[in-house]
C-alpha positions as CSV (number, residue, x, y, z in Angstrom):
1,X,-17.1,30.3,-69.6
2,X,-16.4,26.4,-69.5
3,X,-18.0,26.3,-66.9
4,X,-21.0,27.5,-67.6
5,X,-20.5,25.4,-71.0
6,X,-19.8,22.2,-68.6
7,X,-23.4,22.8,-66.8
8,X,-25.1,23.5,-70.1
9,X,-24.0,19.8,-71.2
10,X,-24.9,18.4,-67.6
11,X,-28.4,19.9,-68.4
12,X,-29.1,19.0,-71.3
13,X,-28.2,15.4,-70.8
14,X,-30.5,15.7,-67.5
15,X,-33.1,17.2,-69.6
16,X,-32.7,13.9,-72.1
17,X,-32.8,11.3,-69.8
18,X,-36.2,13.0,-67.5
19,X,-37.8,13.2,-71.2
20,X,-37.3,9.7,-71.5
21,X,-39.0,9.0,-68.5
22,X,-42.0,10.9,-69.3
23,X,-45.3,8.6,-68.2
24,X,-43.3,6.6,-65.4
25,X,-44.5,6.7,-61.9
26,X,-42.2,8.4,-59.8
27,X,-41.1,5.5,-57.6
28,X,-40.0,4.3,-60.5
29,X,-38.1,7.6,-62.4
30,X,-34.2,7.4,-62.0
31,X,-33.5,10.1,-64.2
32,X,-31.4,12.9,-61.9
33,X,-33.0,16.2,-61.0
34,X,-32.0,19.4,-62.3
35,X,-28.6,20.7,-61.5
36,X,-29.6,24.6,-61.7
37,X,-33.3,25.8,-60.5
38,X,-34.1,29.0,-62.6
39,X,-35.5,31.5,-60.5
40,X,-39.1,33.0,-60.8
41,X,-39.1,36.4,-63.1
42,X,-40.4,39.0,-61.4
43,X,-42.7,40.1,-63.8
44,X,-44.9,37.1,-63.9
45,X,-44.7,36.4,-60.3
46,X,-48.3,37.8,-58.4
47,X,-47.1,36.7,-55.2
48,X,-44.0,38.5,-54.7
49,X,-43.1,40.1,-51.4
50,X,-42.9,43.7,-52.9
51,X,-43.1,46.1,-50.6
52,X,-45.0,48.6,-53.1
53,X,-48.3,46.5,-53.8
54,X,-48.9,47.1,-58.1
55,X,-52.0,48.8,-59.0
C-alpha cells in the first residue's frame, strides 16, 4: 500500500511539473516522463491481436 501511495505522489508531482510545460518545444521540456505507462484497455483497442476477429 505505501508504495503504491509513494508512486501516486511521484505522479502527481510528474504530472504538475509536464503541465507547466505545456506550449514549450520539446528541446526545451525538462519536466521527467511518466514513471508508470497505463496499458491500452481492451475494449477500446481496434488493433488488438485477438485471435477471434469481433463481428
Amino acid at each position: 500500500m505505501l508504495l503504491w501511495l509513494a508512486i501516486r505522489d511521484i505522479e502527481d508531482k510528474r504530472a504538475r511539473a509536464r503541465a507547466k510545460e505545456i506550449g514549450l518545444p520539446a528541446g526545451q521540456r525538462r519536466a521527467q516522463g511518466r514513471l508508470v505507462e497505463a496499458s491500452p484497455s481492451k475494449a477500446g483497442n481496434k488493433h488488438s491481436r485477438s485471435p477471434h476477429p469481433s463481428t
